[in-house]
PyMOL commands that place a pseudoatom at each C-alpha (Angstrom):
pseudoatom trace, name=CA, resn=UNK, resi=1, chain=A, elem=C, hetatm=0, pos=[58.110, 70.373, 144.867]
pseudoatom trace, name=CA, resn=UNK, resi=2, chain=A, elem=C, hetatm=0, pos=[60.078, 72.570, 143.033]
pseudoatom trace, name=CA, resn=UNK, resi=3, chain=A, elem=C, hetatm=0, pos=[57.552, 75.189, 141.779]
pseudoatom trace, name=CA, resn=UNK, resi=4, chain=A, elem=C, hetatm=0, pos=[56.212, 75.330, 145.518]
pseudoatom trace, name=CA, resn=UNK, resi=5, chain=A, elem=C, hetatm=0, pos=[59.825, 76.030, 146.571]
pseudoatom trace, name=CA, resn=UNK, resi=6, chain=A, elem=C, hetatm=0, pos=[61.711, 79.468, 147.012]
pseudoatom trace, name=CA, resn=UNK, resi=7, chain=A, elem=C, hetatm=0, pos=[63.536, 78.706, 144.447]
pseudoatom trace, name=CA, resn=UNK, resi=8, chain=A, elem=C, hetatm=0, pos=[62.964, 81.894, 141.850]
pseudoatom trace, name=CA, resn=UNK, resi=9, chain=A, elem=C, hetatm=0, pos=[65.025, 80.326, 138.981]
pseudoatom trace, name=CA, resn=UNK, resi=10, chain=A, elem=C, hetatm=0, pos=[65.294, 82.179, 135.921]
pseudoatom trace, name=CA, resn=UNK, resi=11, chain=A, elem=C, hetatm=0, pos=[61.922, 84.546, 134.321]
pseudoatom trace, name=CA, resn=UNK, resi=12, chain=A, elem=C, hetatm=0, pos=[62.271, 84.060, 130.506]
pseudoatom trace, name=CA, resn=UNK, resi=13, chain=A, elem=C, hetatm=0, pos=[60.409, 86.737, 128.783]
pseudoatom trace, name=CA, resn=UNK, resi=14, chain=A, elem=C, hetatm=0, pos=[57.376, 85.237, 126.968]
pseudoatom trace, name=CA, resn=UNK, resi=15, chain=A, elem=C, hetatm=0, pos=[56.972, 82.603, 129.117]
pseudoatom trace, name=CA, resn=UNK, resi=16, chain=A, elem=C, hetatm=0, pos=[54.890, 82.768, 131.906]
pseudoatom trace, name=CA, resn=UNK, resi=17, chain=A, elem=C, hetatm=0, pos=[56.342, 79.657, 133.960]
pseudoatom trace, name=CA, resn=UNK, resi=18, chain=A, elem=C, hetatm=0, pos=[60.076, 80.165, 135.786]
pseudoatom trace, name=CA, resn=UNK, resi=19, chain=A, elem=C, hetatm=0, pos=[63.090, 77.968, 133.984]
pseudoatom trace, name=CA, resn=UNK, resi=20, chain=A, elem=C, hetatm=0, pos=[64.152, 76.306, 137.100]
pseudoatom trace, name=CA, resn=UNK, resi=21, chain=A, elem=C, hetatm=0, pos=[64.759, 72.439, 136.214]
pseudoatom trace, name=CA, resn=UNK, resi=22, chain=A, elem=C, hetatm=0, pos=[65.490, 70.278, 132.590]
pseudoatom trace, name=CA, resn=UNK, resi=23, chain=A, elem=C, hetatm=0, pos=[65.310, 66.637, 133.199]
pseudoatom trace, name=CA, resn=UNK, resi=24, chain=A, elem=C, hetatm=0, pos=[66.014, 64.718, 130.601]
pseudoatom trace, name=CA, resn=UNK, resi=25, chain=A, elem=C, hetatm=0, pos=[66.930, 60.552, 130.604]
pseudoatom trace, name=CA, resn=UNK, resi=26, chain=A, elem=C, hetatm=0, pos=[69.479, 60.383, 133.306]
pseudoatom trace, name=CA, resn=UNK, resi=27, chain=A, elem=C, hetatm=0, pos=[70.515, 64.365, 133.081]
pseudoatom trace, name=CA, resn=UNK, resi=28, chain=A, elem=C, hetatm=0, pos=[69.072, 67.110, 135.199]
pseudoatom trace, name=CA, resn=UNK, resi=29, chain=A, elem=C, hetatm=0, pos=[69.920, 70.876, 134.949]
pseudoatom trace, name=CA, resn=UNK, resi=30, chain=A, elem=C, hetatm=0, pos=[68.884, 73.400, 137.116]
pseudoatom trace, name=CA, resn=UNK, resi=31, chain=A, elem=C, hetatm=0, pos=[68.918, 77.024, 136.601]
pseudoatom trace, name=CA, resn=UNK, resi=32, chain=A, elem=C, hetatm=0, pos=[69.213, 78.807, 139.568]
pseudoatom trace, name=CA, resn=UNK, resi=33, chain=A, elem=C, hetatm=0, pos=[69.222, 82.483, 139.910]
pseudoatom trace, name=CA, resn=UNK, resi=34, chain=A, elem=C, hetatm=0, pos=[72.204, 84.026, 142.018]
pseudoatom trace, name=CA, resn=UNK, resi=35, chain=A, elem=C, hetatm=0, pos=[69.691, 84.596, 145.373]
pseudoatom trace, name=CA, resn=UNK, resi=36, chain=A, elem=C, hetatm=0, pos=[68.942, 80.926, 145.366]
pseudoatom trace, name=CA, resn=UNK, resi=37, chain=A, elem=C, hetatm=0, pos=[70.360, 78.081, 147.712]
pseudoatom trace, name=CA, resn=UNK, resi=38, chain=A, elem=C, hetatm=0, pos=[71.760, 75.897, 146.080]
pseudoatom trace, name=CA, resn=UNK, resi=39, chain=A, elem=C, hetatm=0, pos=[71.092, 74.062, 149.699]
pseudoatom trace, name=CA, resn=UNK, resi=40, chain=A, elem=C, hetatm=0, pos=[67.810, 74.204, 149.065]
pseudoatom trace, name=CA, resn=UNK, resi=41, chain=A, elem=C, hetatm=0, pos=[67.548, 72.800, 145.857]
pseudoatom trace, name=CA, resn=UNK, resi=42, chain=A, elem=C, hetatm=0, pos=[69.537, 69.828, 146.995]
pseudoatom trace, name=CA, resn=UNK, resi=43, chain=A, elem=C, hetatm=0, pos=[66.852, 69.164, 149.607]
pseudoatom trace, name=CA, resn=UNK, resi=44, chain=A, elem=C, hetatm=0, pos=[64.672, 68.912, 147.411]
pseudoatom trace, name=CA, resn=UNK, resi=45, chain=A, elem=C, hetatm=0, pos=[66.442, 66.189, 145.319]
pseudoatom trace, name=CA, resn=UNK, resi=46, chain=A, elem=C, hetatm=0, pos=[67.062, 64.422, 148.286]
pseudoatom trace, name=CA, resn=UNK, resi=47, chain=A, elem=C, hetatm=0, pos=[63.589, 64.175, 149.298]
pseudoatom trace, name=CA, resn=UNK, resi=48, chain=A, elem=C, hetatm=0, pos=[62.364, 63.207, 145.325]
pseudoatom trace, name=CA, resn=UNK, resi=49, chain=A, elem=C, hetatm=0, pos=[65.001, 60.360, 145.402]
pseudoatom trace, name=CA, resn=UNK, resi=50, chain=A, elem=C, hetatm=0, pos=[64.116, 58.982, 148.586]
pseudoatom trace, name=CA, resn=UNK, resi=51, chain=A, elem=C, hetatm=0, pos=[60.725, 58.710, 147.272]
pseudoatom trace, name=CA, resn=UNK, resi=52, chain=A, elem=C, hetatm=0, pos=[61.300, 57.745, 143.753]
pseudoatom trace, name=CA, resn=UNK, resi=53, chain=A, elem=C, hetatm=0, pos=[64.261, 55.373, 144.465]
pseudoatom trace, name=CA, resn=UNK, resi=54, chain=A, elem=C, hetatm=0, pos=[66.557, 57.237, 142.188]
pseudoatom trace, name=CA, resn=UNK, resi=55, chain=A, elem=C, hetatm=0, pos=[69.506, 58.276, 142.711]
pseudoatom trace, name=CA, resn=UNK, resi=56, chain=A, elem=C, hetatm=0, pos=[71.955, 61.826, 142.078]
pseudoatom trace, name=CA, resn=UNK, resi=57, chain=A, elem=C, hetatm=0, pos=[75.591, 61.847, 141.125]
pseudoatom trace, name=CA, resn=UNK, resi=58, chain=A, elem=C, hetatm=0, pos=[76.805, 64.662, 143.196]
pseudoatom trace, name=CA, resn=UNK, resi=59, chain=A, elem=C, hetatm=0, pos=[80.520, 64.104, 141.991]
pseudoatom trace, name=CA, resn=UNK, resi=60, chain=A, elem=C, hetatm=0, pos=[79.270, 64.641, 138.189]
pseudoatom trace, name=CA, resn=UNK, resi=61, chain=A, elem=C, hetatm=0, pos=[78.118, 68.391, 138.984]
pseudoatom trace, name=CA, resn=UNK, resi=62, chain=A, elem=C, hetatm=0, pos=[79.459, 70.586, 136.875]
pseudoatom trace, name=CA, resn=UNK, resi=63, chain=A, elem=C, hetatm=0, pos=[78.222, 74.394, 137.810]
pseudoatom trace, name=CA, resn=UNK, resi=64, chain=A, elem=C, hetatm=0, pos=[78.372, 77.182, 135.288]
pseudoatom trace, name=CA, resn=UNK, resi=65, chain=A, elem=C, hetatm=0, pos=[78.397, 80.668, 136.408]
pseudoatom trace, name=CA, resn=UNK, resi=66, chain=A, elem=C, hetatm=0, pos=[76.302, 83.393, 134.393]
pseudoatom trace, name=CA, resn=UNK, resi=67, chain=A, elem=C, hetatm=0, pos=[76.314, 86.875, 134.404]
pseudoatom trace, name=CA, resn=UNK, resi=68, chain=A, elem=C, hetatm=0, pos=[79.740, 89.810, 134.049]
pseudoatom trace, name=CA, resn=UNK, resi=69, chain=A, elem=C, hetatm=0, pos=[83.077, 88.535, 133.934]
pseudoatom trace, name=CA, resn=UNK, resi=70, chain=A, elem=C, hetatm=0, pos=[83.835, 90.263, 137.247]
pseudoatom trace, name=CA, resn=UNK, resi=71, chain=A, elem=C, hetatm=0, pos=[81.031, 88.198, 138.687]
pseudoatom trace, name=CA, resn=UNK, resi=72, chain=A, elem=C, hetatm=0, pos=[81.764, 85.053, 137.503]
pseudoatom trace, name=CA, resn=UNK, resi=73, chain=A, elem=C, hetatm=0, pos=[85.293, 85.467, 138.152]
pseudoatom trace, name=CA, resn=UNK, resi=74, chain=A, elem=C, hetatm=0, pos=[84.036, 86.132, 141.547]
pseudoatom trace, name=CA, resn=UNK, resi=75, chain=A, elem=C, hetatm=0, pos=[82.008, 83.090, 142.264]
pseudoatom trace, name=CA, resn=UNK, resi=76, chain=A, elem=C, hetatm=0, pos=[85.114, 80.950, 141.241]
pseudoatom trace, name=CA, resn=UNK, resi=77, chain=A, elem=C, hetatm=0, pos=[87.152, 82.641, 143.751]
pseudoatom trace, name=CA, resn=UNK, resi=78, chain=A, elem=C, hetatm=0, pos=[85.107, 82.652, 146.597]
pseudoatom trace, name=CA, resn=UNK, resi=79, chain=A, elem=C, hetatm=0, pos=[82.959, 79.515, 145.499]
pseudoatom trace, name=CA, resn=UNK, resi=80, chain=A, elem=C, hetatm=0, pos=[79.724, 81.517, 146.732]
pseudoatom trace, name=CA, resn=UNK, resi=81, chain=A, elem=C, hetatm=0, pos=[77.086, 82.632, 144.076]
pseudoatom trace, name=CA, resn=UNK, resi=82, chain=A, elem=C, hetatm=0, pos=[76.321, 85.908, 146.557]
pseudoatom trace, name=CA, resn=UNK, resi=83, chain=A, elem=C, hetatm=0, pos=[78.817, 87.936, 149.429]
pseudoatom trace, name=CA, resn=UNK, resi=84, chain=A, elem=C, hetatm=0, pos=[75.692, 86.782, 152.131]
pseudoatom trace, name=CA, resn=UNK, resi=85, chain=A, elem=C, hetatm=0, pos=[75.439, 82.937, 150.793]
pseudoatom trace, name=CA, resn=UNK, resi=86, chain=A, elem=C, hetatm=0, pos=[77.087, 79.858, 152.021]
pseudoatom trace, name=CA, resn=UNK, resi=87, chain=A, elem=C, hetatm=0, pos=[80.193, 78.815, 149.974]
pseudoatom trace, name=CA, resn=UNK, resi=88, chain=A, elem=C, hetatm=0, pos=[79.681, 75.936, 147.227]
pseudoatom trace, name=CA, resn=UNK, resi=89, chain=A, elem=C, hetatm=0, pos=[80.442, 72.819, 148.508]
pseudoatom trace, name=CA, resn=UNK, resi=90, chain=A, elem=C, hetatm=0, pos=[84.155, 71.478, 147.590]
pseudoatom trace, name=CA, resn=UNK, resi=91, chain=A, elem=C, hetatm=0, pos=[83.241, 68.493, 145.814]
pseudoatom trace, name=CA, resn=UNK, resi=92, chain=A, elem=C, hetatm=0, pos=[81.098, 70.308, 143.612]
pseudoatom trace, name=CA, resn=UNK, resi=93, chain=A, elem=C, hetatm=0, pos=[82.837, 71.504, 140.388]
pseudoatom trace, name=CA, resn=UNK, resi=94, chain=A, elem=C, hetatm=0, pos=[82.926, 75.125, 139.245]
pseudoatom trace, name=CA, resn=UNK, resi=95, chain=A, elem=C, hetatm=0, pos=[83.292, 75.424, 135.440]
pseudoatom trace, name=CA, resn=UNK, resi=96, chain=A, elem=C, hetatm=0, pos=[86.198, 77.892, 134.896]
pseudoatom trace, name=CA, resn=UNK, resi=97, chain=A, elem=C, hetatm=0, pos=[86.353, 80.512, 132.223]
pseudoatom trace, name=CA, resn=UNK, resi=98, chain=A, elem=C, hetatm=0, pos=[86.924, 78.999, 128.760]
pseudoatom trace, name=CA, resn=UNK, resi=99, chain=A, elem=C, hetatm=0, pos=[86.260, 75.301, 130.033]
pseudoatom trace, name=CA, resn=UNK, resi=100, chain=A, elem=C, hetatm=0, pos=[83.307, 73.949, 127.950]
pseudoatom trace, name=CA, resn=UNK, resi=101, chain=A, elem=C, hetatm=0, pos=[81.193, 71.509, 129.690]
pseudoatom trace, name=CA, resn=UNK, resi=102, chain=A, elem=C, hetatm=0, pos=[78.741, 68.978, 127.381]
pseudoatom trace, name=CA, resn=UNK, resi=103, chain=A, elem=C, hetatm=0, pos=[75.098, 68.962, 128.532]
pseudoatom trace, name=CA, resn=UNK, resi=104, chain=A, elem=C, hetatm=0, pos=[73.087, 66.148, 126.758]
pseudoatom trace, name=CA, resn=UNK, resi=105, chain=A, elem=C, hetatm=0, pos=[75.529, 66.160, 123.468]
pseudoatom trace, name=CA, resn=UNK, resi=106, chain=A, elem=C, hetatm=0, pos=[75.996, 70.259, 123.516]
pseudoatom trace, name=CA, resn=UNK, resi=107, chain=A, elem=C, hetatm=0, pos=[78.489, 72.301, 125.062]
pseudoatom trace, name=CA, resn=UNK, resi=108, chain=A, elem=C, hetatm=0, pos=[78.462, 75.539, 127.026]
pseudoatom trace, name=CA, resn=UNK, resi=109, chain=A, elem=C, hetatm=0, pos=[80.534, 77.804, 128.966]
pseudoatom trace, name=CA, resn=UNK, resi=110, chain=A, elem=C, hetatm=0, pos=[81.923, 81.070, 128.995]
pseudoatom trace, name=CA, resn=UNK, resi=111, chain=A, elem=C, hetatm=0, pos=[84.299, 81.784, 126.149]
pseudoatom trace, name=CA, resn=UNK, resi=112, chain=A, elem=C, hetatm=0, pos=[84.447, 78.883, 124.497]
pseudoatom trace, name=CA, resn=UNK, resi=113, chain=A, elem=C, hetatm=0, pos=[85.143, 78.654, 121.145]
pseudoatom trace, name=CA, resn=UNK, resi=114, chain=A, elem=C, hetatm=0, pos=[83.602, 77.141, 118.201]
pseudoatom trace, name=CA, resn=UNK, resi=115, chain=A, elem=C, hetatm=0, pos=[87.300, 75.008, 116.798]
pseudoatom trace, name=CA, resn=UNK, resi=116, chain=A, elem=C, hetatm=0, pos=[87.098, 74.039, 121.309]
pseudoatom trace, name=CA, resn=UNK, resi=117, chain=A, elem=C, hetatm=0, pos=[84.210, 72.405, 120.671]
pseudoatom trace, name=CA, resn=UNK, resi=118, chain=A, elem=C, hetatm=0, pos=[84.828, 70.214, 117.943]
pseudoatom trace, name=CA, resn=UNK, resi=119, chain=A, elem=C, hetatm=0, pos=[88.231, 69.489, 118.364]
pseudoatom trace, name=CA, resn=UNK, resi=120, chain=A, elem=C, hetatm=0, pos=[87.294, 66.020, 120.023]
pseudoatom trace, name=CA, resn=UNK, resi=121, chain=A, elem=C, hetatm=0, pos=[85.465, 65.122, 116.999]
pseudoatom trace, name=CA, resn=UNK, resi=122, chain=A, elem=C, hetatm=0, pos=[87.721, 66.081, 113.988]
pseudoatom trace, name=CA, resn=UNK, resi=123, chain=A, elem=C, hetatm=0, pos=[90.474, 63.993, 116.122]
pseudoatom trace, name=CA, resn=UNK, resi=124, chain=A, elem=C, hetatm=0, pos=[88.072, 61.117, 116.531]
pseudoatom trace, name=CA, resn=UNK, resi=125, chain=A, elem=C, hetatm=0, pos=[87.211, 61.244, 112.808]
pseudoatom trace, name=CA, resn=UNK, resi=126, chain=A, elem=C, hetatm=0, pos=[91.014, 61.586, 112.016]
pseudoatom trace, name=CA, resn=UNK, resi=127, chain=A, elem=C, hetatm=0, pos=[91.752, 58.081, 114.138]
pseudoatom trace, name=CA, resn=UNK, resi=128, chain=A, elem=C, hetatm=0, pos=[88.781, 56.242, 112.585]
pseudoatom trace, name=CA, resn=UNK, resi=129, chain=A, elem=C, hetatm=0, pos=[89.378, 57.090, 108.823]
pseudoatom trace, name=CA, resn=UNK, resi=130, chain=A, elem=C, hetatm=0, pos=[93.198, 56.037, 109.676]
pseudoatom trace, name=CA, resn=UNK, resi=131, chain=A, elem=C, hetatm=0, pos=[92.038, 52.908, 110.877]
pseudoatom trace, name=CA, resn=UNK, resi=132, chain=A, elem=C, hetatm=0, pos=[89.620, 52.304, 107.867]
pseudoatom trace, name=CA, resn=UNK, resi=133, chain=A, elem=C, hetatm=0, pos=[92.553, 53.440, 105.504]
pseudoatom trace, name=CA, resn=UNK, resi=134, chain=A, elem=C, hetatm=0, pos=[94.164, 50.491, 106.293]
pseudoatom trace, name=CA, resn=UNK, resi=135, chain=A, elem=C, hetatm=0, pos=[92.072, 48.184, 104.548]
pseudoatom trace, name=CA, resn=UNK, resi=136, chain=A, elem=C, hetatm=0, pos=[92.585, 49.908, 101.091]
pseudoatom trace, name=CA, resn=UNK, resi=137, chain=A, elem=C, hetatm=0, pos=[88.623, 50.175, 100.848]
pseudoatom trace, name=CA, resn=UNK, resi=138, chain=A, elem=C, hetatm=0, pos=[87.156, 50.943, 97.202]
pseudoatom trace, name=CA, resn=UNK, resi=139, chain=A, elem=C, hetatm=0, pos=[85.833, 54.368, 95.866]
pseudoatom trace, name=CA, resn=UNK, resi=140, chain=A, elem=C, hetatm=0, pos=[82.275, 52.908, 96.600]
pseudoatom trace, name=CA, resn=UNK, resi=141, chain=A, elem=C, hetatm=0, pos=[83.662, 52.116, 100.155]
pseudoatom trace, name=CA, resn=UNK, resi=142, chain=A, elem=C, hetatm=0, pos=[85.759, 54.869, 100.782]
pseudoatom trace, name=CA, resn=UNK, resi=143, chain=A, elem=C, hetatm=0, pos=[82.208, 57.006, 99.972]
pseudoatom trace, name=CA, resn=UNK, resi=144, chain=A, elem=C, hetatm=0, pos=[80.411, 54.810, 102.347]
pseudoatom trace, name=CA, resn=UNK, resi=145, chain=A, elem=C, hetatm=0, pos=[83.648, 55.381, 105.217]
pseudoatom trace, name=CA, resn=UNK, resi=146, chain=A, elem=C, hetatm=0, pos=[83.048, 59.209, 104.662]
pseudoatom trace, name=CA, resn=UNK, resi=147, chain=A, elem=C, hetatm=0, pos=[79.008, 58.937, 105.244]
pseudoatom trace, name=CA, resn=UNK, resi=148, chain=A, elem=C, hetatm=0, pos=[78.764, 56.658, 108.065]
pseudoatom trace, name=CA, resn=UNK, resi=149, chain=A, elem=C, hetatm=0, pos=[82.272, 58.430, 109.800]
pseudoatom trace, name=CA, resn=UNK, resi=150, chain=A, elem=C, hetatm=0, pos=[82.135, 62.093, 109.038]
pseudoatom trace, name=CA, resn=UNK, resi=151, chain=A, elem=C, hetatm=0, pos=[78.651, 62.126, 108.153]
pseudoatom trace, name=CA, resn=UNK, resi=152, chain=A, elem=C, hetatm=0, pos=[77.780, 60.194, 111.366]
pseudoatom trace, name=CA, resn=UNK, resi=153, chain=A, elem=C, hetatm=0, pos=[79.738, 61.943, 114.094]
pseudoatom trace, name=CA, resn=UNK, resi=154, chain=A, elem=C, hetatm=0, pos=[79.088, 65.082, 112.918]
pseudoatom trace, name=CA, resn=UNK, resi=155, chain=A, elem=C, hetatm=0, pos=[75.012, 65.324, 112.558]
pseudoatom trace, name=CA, resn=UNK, resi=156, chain=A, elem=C, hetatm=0, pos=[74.197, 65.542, 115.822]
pseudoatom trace, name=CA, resn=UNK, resi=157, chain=A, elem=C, hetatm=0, pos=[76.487, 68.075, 117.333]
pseudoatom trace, name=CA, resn=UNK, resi=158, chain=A, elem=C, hetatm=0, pos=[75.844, 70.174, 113.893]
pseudoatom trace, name=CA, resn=UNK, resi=159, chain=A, elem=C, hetatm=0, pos=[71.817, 70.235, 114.732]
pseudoatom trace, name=CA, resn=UNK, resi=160, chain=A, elem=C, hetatm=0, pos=[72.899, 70.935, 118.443]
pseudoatom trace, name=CA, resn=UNK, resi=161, chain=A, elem=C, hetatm=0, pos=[75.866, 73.456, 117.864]
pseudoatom trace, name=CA, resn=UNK, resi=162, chain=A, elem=C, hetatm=0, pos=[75.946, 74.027, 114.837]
pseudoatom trace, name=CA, resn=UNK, resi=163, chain=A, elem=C, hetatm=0, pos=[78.978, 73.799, 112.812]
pseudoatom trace, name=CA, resn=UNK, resi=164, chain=A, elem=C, hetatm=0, pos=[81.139, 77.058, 111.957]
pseudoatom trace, name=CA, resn=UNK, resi=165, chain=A, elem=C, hetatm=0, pos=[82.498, 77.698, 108.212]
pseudoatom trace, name=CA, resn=UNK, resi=166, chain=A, elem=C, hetatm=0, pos=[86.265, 77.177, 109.224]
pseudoatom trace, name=CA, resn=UNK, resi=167, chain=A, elem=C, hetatm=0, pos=[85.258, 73.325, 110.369]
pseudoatom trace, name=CA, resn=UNK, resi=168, chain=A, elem=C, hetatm=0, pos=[82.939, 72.836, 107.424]
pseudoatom trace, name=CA, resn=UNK, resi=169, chain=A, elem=C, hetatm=0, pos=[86.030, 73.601, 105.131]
pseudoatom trace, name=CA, resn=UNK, resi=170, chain=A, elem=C, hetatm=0, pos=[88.309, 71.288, 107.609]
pseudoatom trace, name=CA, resn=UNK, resi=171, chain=A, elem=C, hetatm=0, pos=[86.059, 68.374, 106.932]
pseudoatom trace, name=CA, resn=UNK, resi=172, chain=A, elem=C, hetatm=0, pos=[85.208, 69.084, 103.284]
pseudoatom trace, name=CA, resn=UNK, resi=173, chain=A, elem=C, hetatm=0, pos=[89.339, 68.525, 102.932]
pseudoatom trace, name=CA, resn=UNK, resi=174, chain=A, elem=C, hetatm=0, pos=[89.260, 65.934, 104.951]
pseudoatom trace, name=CA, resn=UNK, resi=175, chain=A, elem=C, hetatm=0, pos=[86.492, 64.422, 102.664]
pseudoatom trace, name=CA, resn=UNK, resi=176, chain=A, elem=C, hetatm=0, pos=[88.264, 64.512, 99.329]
pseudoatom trace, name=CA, resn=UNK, resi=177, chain=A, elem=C, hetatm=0, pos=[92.059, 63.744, 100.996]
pseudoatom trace, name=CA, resn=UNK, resi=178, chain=A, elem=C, hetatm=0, pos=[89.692, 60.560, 102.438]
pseudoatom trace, name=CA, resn=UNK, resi=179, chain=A, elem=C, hetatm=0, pos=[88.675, 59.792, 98.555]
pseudoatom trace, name=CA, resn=UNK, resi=180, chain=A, elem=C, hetatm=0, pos=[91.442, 60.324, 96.665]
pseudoatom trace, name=CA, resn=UNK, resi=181, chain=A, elem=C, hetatm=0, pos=[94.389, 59.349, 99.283]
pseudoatom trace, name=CA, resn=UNK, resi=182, chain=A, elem=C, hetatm=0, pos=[95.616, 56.996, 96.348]
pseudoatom trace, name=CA, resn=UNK, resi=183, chain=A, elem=C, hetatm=0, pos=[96.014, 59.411, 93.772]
pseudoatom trace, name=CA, resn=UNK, resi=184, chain=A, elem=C, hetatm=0, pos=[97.403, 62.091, 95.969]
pseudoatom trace, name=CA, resn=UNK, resi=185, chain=A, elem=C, hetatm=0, pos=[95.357, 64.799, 93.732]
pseudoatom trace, name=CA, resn=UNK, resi=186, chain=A, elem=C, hetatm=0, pos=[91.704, 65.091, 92.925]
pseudoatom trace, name=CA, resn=UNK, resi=187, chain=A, elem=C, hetatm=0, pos=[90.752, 64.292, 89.583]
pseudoatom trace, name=CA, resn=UNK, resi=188, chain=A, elem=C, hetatm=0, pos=[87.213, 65.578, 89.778]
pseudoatom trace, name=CA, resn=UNK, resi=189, chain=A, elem=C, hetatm=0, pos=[85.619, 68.390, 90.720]
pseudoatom trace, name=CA, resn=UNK, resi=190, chain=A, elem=C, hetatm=0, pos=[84.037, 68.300, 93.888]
pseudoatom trace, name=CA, resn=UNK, resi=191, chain=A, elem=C, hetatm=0, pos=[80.462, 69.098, 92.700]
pseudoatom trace, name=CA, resn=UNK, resi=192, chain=A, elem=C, hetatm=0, pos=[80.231, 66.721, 90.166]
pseudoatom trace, name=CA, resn=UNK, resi=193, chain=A, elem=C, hetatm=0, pos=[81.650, 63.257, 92.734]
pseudoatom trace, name=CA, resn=UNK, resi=194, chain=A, elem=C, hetatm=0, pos=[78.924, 65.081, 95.391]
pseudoatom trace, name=CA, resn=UNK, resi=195, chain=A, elem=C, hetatm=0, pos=[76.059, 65.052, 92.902]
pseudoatom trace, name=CA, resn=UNK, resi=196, chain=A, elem=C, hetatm=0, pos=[73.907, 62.046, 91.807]
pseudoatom trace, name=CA, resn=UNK, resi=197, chain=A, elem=C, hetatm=0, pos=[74.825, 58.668, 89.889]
pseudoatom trace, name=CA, resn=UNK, resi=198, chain=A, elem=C, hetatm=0, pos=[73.015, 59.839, 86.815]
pseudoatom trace, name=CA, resn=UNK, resi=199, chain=A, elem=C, hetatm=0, pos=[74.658, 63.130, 86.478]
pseudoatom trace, name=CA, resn=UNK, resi=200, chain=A, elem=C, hetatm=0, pos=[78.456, 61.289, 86.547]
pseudoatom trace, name=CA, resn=UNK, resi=201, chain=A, elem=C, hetatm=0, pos=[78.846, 61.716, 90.466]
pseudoatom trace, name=CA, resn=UNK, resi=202, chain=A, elem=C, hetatm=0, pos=[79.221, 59.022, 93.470]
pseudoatom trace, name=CA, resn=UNK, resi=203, chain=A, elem=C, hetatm=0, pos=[76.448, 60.982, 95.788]
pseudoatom trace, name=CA, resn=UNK, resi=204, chain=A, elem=C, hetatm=0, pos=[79.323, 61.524, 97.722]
pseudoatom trace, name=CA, resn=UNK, resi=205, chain=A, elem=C, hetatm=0, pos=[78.603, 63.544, 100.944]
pseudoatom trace, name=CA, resn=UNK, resi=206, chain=A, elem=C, hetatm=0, pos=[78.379, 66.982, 100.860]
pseudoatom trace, name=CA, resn=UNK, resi=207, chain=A, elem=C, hetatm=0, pos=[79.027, 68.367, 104.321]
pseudoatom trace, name=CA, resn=UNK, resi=208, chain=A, elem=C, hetatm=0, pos=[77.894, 72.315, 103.260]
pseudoatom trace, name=CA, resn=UNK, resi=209, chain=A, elem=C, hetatm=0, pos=[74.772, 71.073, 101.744]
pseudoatom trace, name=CA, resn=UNK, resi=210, chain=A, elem=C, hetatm=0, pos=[73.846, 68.797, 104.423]
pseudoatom trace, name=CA, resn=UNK, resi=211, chain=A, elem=C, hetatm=0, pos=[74.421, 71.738, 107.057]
pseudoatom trace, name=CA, resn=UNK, resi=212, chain=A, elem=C, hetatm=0, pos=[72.190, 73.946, 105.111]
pseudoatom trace, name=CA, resn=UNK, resi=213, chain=A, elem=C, hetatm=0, pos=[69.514, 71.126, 105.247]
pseudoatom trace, name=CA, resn=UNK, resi=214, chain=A, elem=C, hetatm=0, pos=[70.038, 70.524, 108.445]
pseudoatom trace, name=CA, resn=UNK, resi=215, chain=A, elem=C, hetatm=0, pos=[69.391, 74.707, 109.267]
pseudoatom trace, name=CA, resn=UNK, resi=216, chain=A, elem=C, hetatm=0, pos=[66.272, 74.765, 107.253]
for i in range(1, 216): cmd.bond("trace and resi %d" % i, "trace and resi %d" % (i + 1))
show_as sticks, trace
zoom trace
């Protein structure tokens, strides 16, 4: 239905089908190009649920203008995508400049920044290695707190994102505060309690390292 549509969506060099719909799971995005009806596209969905039995989440719509700043400024302002098309419906939100908004685990927008996007986590990691803290866990578990926390809510959103320097150094102080928060200094080098048993170390994870694995 949608290939046979009017829908023009966007032409990605290279590729000789139009970008017009990602359906993934529960999540759909459509990429509409600024001629398009958004009307239109909407019809469509209608008609696929009725005959599928699914079922859209209009109020979850999150729309993301691209193109010049005066033009997306534009289509916030006016809520219409071109001067000759119908305005955007009200309920439908319009993703402002600098707002990020997270498709499947990612986030886009225009101007957002790399610290935007992670702040949620580091603040999340904060609260759960507070929590864990608590317990007075041993080197062995503070090194399994760092893996399964840091090392957990951070893999994902690195392979998706990507994770700039200036957070990488964040967390890698975050790490050793984490380990030696009894001490209130750290004893060892860094390389050494990150490298393997046999060498002296705790295999202690190394967030630089595991970002440059992750790249490759």
């Amino acid at each position: 239905m949608i290939r046979a549509s009017n829908l023009e969506g966007y032409q990605i060099p290279g590729e000789a089908e139009r970008l017009i719909v990602n359906l993934f799971a529960d999540d759909t995005s459509a990429f509409l190009k600024a001629t398009d009806s958004f009307e239109d596209l909407q019809e469509i969905l209608g008609k696929w649920c009725l005959a599928s039995g699914a079922k859209f989440n209009l109020a979850k719509t999150n729309i993301i203008p691209i193109g010049t700043e005066e033009y997306c400024k534009e289509v916030i302002l006016t809520r219409k995508t071109m001067p000759n098309k119908a305005p955007l419906a009200g309920n439908l939100h319009i993703a402002k400049s600098g707002e990020a908004v997270r498709i499947l685990g990612a986030w886009f927008g225009n101007k957002i920044s790399s610290e935007q996007v992670w702040a949620p986590v580091l603040e999340k990691i904060d609260t759960n290695l507070a929590r864990w803290s608590k317990s007075n866990p041993t080197m062995e578990g503070r090194r399994h707190i760092v893996q399964m926390i840091i090392g957990g809510m951070t893999q994902y959103l690195t392979v998706v994102q990507g994770m700039p320097e200036a957070i990488e150094k964040r967390l890698t102080k975050r790490i050793n505060t984490f380990l030696w928060k009894e001490k209130g200094y750290n004893p060892v080098n860094q390389k050494v309690i990150c490298g393997p048993v046999e060498r002296g170390g705790r295999k202690v994870l190394d967030i630089k390292v595991r970002n440059e694995a992750i790249k490759v």
